[in-house]
N, CA and C atoms of all chains as a GROMACS GRO file, in nm:
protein
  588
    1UNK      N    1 -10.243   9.192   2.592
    1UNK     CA    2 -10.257   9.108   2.474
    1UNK      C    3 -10.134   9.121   2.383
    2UNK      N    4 -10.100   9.256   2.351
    2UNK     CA    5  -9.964   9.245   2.286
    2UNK      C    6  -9.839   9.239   2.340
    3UNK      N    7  -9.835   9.246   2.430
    3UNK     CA    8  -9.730   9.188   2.543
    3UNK      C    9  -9.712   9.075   2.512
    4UNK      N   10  -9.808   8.929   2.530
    4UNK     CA   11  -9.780   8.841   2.561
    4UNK      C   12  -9.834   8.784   2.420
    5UNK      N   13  -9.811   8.772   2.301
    5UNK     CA   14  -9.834   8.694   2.152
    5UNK      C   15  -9.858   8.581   2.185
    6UNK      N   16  -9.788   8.501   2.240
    6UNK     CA   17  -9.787   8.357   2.271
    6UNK      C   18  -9.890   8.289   2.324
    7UNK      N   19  -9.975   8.417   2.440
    7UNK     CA   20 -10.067   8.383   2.492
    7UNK      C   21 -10.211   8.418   2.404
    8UNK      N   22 -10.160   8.507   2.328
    8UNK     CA   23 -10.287   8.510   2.279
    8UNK      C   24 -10.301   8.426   2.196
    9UNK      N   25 -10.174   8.401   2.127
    9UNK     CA   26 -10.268   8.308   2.001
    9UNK      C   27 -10.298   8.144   2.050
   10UNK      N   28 -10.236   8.102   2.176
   10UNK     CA   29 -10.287   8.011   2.259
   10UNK      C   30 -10.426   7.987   2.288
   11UNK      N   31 -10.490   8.110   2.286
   11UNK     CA   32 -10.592   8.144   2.354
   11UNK      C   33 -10.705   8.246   2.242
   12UNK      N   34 -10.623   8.234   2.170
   12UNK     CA   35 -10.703   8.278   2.027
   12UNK      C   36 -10.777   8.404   2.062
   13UNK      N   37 -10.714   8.510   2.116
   13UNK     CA   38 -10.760   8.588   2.178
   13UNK      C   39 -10.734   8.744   2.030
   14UNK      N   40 -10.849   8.791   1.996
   14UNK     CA   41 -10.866   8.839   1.866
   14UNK      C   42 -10.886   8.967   1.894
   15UNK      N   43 -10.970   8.996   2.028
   15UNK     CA   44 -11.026   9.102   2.057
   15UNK      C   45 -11.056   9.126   2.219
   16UNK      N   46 -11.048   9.231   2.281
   16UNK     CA   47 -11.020   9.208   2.397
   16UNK      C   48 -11.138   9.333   2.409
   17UNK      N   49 -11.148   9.350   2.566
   17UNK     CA   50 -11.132   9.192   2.700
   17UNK      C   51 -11.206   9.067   2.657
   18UNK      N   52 -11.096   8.973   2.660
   18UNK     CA   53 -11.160   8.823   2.653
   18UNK      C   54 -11.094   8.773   2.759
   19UNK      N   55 -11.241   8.693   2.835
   19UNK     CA   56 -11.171   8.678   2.980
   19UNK      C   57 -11.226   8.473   2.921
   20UNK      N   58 -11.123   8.417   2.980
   20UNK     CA   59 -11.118   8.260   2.941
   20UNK      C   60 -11.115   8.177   3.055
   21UNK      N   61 -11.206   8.092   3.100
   21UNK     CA   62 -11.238   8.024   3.180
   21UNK      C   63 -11.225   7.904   3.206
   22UNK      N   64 -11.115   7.902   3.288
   22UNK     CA   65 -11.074   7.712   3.292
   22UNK      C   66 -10.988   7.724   3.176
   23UNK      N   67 -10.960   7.580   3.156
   23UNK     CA   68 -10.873   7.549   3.032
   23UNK      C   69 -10.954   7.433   2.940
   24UNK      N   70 -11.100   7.440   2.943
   24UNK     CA   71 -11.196   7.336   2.940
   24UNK      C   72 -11.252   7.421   2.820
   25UNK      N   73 -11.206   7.548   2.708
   25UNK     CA   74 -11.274   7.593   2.582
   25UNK      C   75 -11.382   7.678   2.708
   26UNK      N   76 -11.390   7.700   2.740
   26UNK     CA   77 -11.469   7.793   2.815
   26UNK      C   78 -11.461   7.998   2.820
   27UNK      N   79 -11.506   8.070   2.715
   27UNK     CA   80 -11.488   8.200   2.757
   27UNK      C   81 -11.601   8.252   2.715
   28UNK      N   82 -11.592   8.432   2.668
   28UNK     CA   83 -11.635   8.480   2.599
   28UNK      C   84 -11.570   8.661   2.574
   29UNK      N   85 -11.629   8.720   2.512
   29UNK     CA   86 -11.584   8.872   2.458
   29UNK      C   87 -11.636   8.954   2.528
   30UNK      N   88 -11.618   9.061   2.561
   30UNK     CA   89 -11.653   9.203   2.641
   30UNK      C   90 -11.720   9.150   2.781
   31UNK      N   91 -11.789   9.248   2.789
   31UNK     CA   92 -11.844   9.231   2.951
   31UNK      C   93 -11.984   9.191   2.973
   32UNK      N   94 -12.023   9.158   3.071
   32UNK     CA   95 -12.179   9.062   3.069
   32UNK      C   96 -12.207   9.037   3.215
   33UNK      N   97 -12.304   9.077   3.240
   33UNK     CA   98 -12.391   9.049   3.379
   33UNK      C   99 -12.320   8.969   3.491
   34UNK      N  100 -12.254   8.977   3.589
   34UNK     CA  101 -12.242   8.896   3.672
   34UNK      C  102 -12.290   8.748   3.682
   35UNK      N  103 -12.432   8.772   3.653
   35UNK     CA  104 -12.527   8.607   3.653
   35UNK      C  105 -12.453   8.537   3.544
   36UNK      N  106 -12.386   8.575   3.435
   36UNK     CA  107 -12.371   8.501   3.307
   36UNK      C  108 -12.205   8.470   3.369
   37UNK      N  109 -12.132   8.534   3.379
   37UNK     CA  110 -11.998   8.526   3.433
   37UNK      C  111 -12.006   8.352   3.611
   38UNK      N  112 -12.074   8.416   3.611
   38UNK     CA  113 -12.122   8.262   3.712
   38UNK      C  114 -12.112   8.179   3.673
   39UNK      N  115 -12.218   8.104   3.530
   39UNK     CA  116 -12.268   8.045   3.502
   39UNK      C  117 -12.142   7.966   3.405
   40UNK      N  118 -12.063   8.085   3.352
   40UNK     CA  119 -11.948   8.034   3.271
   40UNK      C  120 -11.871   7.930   3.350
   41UNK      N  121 -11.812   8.021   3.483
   41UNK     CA  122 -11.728   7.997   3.587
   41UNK      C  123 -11.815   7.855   3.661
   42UNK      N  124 -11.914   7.814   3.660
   42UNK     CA  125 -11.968   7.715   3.664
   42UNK      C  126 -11.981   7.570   3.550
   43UNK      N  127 -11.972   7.634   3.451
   43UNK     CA  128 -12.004   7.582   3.329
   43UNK      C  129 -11.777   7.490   3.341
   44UNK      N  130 -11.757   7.607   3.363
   44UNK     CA  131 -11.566   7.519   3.378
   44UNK      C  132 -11.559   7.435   3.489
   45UNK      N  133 -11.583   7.464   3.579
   45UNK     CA  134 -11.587   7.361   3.662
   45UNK      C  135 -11.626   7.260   3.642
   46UNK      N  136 -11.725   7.244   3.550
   46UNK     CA  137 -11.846   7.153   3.523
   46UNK      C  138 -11.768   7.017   3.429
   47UNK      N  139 -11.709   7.096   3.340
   47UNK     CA  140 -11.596   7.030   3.183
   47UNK      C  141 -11.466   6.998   3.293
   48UNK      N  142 -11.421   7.055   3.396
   48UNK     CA  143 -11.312   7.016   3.466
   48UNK      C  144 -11.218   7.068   3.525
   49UNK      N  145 -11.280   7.198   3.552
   49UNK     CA  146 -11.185   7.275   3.624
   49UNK      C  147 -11.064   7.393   3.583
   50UNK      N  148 -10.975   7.335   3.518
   50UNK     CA  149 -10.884   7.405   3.478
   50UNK      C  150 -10.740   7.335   3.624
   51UNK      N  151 -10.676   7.500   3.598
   51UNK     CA  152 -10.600   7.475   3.677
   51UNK      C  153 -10.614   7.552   3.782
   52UNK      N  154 -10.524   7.456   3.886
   52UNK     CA  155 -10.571   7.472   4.033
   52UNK      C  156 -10.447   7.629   4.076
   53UNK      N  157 -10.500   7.727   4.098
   53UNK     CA  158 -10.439   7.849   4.119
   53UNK      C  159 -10.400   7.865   4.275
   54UNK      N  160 -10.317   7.940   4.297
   54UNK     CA  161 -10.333   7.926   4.469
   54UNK      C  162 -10.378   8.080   4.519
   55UNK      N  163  -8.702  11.052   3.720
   55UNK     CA  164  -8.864  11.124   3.734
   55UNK      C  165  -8.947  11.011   3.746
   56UNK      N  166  -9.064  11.047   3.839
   56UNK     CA  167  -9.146  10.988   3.912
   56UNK      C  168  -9.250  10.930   3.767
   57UNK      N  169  -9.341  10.786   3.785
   57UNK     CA  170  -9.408  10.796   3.721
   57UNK      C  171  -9.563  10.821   3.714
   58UNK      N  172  -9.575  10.837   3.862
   58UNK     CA  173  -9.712  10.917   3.857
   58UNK      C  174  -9.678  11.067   3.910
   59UNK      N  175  -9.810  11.079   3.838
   59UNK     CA  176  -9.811  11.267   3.828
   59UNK      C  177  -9.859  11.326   3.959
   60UNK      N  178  -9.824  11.414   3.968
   60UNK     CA  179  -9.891  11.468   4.102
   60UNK      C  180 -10.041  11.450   4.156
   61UNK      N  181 -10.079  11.448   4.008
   61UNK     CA  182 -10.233  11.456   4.008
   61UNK      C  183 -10.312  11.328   4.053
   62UNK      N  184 -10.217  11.260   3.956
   62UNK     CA  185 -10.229  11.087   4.019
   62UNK      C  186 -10.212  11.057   4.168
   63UNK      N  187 -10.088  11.130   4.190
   63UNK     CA  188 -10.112  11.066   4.336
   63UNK      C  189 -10.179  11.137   4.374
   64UNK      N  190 -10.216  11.225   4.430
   64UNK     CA  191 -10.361  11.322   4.516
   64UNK      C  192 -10.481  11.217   4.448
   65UNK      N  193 -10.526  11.157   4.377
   65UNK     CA  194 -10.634  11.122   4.347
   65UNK      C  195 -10.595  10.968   4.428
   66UNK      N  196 -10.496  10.848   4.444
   66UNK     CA  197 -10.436  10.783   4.453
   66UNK      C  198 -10.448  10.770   4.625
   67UNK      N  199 -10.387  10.880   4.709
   67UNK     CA  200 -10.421  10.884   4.832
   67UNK      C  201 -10.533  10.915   4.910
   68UNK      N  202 -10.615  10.970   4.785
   68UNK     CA  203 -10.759  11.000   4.824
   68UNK      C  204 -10.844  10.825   4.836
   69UNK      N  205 -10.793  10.779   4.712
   69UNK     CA  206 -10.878  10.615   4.714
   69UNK      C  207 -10.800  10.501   4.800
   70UNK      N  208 -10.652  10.543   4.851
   70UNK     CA  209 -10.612  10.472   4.935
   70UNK      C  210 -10.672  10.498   5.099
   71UNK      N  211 -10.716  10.589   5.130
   71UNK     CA  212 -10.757  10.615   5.230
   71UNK      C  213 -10.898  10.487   5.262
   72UNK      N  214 -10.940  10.447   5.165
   72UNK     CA  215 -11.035  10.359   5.196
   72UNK      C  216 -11.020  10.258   5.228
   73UNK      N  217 -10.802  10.200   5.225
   73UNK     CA  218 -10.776  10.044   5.258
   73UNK      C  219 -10.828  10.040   5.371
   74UNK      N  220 -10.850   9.915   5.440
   74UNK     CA  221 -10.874   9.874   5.549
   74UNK      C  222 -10.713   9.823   5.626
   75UNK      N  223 -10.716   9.661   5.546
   75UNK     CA  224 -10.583   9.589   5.621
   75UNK      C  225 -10.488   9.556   5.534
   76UNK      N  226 -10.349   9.556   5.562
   76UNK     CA  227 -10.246   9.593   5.478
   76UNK      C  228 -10.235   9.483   5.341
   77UNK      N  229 -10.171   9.569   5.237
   77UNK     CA  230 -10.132   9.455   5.122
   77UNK      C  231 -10.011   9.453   5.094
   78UNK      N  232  -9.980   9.302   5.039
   78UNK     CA  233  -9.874   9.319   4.976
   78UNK      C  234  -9.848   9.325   4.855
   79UNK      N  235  -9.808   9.390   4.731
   79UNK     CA  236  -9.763   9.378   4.651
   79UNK      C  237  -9.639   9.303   4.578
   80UNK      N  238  -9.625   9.190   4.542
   80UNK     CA  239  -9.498   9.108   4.530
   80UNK      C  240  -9.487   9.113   4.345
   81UNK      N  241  -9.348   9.218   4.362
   81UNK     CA  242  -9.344   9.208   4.147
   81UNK      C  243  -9.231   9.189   4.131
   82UNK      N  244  -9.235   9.096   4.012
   82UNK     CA  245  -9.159   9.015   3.957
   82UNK      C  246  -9.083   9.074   3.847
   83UNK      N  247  -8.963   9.146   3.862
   83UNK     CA  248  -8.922   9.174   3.750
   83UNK      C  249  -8.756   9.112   3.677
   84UNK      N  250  -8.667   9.144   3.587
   84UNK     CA  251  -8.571   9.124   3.561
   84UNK      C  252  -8.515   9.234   3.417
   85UNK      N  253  -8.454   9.334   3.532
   85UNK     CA  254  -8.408   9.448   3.416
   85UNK      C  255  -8.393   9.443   3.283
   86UNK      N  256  -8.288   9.326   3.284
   86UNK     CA  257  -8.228   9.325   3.132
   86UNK      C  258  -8.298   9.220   3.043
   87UNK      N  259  -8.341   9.138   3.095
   87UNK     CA  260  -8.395   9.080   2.978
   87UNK      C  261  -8.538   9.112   2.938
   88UNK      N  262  -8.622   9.183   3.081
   88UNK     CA  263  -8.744   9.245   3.009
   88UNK      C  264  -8.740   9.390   3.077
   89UNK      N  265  -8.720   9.479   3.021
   89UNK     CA  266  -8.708   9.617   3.086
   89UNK      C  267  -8.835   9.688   3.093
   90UNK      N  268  -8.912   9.691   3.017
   90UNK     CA  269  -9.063   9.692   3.072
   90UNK      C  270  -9.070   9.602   3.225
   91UNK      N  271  -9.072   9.540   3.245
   91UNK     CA  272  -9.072   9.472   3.385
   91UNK      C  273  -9.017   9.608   3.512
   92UNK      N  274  -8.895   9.640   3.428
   92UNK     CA  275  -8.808   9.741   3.584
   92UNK      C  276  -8.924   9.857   3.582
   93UNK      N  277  -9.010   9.918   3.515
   93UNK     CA  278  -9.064  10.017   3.496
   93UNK      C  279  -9.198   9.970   3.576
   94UNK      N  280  -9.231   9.842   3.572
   94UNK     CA  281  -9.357   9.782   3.677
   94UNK      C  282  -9.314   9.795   3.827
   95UNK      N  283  -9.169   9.764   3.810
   95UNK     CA  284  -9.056   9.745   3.984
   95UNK      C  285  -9.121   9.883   4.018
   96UNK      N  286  -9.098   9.988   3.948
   96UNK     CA  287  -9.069  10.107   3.993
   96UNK      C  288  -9.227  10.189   4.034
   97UNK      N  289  -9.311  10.112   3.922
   97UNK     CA  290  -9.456  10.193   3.979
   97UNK      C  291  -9.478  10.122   4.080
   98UNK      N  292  -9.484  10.011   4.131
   98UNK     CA  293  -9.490   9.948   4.245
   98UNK      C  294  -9.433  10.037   4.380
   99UNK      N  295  -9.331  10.031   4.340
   99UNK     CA  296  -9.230  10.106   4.516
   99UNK      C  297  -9.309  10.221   4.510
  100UNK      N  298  -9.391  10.308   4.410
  100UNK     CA  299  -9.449  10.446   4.405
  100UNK      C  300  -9.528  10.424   4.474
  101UNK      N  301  -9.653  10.310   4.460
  101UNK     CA  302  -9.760  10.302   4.514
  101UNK      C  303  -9.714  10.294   4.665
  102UNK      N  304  -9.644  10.218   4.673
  102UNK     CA  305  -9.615  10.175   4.786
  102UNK      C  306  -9.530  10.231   4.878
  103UNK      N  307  -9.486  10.381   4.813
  103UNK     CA  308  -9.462  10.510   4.880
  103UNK      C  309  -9.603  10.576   4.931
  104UNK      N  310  -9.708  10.582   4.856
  104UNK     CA  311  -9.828  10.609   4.917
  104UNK      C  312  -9.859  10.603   5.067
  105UNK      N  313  -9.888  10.497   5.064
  105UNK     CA  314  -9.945  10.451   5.192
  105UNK      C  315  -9.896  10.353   5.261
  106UNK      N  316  -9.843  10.374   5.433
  106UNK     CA  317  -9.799  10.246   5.471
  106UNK      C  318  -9.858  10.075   5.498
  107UNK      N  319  -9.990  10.109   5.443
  107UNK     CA  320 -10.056   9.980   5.452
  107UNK      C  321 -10.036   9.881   5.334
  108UNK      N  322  -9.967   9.936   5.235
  108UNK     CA  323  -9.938   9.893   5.101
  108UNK      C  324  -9.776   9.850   5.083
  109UNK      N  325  -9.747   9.739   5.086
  109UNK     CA  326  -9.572   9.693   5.099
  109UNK      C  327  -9.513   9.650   4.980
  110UNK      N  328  -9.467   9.696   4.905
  110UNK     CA  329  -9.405   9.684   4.791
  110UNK      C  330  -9.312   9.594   4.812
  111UNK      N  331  -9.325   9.478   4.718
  111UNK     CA  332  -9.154   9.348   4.777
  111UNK      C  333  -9.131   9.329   4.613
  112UNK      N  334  -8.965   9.342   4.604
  112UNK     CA  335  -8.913   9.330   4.469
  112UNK      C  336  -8.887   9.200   4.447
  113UNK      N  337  -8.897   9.101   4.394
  113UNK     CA  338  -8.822   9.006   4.343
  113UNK      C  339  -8.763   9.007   4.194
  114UNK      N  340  -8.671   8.875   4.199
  114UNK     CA  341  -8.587   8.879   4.055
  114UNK      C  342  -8.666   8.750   4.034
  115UNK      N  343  -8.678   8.759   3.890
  115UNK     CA  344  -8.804   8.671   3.878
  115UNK      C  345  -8.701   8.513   3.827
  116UNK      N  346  -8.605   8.529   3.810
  116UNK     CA  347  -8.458   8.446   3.772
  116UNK      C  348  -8.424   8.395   3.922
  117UNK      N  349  -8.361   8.472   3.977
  117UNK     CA  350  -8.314   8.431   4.150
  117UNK      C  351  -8.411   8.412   4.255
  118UNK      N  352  -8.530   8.437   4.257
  118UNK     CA  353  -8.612   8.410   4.320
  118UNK      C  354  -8.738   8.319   4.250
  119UNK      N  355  -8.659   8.189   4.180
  119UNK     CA  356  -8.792   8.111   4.108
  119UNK      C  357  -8.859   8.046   4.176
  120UNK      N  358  -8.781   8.011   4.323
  120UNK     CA  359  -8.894   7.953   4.437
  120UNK      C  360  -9.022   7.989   4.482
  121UNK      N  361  -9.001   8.174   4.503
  121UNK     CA  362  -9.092   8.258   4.531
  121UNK      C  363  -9.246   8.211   4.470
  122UNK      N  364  -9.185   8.274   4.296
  122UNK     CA  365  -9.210   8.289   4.185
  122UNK      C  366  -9.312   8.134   4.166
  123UNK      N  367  -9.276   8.037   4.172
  123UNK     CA  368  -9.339   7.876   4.147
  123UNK      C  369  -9.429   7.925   4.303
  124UNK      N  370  -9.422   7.942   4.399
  124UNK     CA  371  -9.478   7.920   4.502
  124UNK      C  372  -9.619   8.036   4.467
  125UNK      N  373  -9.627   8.096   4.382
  125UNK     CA  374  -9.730   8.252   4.363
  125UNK      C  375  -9.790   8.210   4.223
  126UNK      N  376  -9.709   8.099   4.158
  126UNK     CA  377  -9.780   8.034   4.083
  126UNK      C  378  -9.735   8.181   3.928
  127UNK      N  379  -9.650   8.283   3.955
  127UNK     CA  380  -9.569   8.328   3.867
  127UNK      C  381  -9.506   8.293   3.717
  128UNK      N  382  -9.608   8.309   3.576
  128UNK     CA  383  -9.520   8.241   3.490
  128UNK      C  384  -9.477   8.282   3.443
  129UNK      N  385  -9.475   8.427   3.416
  129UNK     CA  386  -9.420   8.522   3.303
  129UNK      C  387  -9.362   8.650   3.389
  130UNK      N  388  -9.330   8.774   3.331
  130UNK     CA  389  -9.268   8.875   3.369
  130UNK      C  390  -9.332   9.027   3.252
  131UNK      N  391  -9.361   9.112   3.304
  131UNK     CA  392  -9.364   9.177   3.452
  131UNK      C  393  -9.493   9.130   3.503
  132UNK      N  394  -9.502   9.074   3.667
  132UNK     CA  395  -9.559   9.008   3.708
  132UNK      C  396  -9.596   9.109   3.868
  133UNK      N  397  -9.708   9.119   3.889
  133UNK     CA  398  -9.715   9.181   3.998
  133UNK      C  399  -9.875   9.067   4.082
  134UNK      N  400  -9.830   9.040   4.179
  134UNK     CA  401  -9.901   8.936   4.302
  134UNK      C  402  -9.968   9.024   4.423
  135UNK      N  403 -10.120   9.020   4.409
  135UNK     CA  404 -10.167   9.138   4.477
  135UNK      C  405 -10.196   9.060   4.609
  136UNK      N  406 -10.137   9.042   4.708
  136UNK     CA  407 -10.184   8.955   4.792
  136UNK      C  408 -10.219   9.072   4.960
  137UNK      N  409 -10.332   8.950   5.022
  137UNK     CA  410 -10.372   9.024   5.130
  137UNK      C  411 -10.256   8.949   5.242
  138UNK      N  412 -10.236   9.001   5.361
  138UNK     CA  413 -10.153   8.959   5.453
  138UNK      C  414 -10.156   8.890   5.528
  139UNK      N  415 -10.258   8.782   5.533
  139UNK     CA  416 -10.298   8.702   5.555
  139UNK      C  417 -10.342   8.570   5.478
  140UNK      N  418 -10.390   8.622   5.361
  140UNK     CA  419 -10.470   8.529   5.249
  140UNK      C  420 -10.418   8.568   5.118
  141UNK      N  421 -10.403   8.476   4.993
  141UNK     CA  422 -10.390   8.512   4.881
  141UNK      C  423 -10.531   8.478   4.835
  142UNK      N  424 -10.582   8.577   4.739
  142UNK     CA  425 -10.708   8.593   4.703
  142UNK      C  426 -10.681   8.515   4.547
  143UNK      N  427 -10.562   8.507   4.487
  143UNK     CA  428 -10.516   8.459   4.360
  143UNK      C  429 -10.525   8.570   4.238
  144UNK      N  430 -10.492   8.706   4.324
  144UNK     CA  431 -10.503   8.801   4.184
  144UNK      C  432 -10.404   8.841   4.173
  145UNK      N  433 -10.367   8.817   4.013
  145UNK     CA  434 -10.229   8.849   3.957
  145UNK      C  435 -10.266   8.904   3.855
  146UNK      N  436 -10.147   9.034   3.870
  146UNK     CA  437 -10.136   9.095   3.694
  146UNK      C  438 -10.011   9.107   3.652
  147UNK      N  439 -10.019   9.057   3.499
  147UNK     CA  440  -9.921   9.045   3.401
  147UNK      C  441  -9.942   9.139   3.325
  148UNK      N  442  -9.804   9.189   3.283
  148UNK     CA  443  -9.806   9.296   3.211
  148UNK      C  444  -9.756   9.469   3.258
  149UNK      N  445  -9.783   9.586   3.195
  149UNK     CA  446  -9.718   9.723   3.224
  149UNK      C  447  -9.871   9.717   3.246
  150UNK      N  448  -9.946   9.763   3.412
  150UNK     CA  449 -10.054   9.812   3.424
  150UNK      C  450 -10.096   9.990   3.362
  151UNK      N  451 -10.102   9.994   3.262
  151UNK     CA  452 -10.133  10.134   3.226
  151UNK      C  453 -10.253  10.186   3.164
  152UNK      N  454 -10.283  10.308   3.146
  152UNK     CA  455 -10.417  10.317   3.123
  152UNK      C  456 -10.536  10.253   3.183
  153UNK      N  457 -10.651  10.203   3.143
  153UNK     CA  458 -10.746  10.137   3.225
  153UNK      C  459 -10.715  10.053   3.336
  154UNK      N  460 -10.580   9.970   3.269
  154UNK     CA  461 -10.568   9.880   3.362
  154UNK      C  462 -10.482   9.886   3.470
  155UNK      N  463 -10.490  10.034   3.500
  155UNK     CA  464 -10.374  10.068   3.580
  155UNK      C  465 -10.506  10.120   3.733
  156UNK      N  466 -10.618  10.139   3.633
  156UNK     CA  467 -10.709  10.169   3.751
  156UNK      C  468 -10.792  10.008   3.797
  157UNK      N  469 -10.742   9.937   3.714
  157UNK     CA  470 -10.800   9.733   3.736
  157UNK      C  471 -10.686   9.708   3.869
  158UNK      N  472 -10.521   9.744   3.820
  158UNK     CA  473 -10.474   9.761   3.966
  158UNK      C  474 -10.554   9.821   4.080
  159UNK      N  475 -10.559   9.926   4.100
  159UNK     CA  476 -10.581  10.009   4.218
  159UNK      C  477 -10.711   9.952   4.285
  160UNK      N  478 -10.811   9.905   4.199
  160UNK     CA  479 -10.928   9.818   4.271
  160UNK      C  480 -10.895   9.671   4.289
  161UNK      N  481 -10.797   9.623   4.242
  161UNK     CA  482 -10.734   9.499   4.296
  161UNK      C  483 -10.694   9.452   4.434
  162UNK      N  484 -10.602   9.619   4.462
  162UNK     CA  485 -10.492   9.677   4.579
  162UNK      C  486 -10.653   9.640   4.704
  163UNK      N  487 -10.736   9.752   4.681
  163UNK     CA  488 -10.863   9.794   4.744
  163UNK      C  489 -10.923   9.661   4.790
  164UNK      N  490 -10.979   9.566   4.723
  164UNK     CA  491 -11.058   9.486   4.722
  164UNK      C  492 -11.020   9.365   4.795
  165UNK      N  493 -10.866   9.332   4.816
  165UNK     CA  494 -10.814   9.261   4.840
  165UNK      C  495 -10.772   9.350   4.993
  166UNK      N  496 -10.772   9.477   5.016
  166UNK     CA  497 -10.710   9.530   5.165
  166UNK      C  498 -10.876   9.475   5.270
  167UNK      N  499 -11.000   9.532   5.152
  167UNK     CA  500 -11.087   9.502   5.226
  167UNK      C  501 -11.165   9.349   5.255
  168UNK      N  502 -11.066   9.293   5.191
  168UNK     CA  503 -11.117   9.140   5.142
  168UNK      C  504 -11.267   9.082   5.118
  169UNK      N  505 -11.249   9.172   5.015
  169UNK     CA  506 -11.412   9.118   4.990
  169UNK      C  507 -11.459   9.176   4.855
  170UNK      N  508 -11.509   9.127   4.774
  170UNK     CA  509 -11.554   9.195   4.629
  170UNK      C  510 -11.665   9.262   4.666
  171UNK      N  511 -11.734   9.258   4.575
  171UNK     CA  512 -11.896   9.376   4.536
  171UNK      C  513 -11.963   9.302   4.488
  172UNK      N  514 -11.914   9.156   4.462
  172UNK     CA  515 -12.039   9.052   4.407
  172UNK      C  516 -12.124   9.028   4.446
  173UNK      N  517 -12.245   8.976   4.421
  173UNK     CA  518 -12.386   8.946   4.465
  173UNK      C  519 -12.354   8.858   4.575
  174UNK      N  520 -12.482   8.811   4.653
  174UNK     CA  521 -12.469   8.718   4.750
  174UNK      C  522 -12.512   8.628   4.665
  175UNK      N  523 -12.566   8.571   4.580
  175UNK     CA  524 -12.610   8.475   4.506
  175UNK      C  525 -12.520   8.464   4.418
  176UNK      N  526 -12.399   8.513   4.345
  176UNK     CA  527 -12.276   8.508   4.306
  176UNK      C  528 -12.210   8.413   4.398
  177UNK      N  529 -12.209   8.506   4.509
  177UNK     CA  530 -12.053   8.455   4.605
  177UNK      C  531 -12.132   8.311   4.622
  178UNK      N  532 -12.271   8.284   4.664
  178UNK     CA  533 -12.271   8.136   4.700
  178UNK      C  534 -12.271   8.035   4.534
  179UNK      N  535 -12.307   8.121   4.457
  179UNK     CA  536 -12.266   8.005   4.360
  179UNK      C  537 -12.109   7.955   4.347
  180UNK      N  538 -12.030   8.062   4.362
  180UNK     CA  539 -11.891   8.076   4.335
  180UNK      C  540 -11.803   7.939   4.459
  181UNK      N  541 -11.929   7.940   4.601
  181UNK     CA  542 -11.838   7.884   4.704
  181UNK      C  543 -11.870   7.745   4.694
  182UNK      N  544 -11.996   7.717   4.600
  182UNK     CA  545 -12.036   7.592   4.608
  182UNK      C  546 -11.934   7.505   4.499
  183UNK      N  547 -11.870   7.569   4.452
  183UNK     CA  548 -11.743   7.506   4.303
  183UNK      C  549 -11.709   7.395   4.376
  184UNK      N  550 -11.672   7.292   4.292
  184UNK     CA  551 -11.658   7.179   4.349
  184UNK      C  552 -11.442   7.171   4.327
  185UNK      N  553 -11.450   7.255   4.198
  185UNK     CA  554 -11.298   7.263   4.167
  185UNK      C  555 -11.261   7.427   4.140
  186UNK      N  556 -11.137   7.414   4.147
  186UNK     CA  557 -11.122   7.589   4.139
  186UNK      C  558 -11.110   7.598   3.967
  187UNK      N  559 -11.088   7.754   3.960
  187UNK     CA  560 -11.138   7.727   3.813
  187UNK      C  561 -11.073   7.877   3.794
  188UNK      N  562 -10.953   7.875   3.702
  188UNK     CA  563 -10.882   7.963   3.661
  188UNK      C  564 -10.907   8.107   3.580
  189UNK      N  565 -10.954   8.177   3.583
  189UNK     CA  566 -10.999   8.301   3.485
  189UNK      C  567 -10.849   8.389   3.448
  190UNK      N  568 -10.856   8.367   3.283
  190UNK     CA  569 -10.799   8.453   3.252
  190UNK      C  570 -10.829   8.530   3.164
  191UNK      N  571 -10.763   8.708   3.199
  191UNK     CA  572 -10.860   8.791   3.170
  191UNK      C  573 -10.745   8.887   3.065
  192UNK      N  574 -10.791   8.882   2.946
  192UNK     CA  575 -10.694   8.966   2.805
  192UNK      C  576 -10.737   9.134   2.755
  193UNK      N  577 -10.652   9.175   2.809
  193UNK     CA  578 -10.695   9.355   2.819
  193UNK      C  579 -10.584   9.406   2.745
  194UNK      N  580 -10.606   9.496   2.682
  194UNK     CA  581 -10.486   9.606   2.627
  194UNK      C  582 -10.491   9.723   2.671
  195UNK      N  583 -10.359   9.781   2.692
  195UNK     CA  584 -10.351   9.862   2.772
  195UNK      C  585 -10.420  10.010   2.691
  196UNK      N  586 -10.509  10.114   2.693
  196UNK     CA  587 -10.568  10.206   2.685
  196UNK      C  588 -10.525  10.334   2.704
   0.00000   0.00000   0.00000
C-alpha cells in the first residue's frame, strides 16, 4: 500500500488488506469466509468483469 | 550478505520439500531507478538457490517490456509466480516482507501443486464465471 500511493488512492484503499474486485466498485476490508469472497468475485463478473488478466 | 537467515532457510527447505512440479519465478526489476526492486532480484535467486524445482528468471523491466506486457507486468518490483506449464495469474508487487513474504512462499507451493485449498463449491462457482475477473489484493508489509 505504501509502495504504490497512486494505487491506493485510485483505489481508495484506507486500510488494508483490501482486496478489490473487478474494476466494476466491487471490494471489501479484512478477511471473510470463502462463500462471501465468491459471491463478490461473482457479483464483478456480474457489473462486468474487470480486466481480462492472463 | 544473504537475505534470508539461516533459520529461514531450514524452515524454507523444510516447506519446499512439499513442491510437486517445477516453478518459475519471473521478477521484474530495474536497479537504479527502483532499488527496492534489485533487493526483490536478489531474494528471488535465494529462493531459487533452495530448490531445483524453483527457477528464478531476472528481467529488466525497461529492456524486457515485451516480456513484461506479455505477464501483463505494470509496475516494479514485480515478481510472476508462474507454473511451467500454466500461468495461474499470480503476481506480486512490491518488497515481499514480513507476512507477505510467507503470501509468497504459499503462492510458490500452490501453484507447484496446481491447485488451491478452495472448496469444491468455490472452485465450481469460480469455473462457471462467464468473464474473468481481476482481484486486487492491498497488504502492508508487517
Amino acid at each position: 500500500m505504501t509502495g504504490y500511493p497512486d494505487l491506493a488512492r485510485q483505489y481508495r484503499v484506507s486500510s488494508v488488506p483490501k482486496t478489490v474486485v473487478g474494476d466494476e466498485g466491487v471490494e471489501f476490508v479484512g478477511a471473510g469466509p470463502e462463500a462471501m469472497l465468491l459471491q463478490h468475485v461473482q457479483e464483478a463478473a456480474r457489473r462486468g468483469g474487470g480486466l481480462v488478466v492472463a | 550478505m544473504p537475505l534470508l537467515t539461516d533459520e529461514v532457510t531450514a524452515e524454507l527447505r523444510e516447506a519446499f520439500a512439499g513442491l510437486v512440479n517445477p516453478v518459475r519465478l519471473v521478477v521484474f526489476s530495474q536497479a537504479l531507478a527502483e532499488p527496492v526492486s534489485e533487493e526483490v532480484r536478489r531474494l528471488v535467486e535465494e529462493l531459487a538457490a533452495l530448490d531445483e524445482r524453483i527457477r528464478g528468471e531476472s528481467r529488466n523491466f525497461v529492456l524486457d517490456q515485451e516480456q513484461a506486457a506479455e505477464l501483463g507486468i505494470e509496475r516494479i518490483p514485480a515478481i510472476a509466480v508462474l507454473g511451467e506449464q500454466k500461468d495461474y495469474g499470480v503476481r506480486l508487487y512490491g518488497l515481499p516482507t514480513g507476512y507477505e513474504f510467507g503470501s509468497l512462499v504459499e503462492s510458490i507451493l500452490d501453484v507447484s501443486r496446481g491447485e488451491s485449498s478452495l472448496s469444491e463449491e468455490t472452485r465450481a462457482g469460480l469455473a462457471a464465471l462467464e468473464k474473468d475477473v481481476r482481484l486486487r489484493v492491498f497488504s502492508t508489509p508487517t
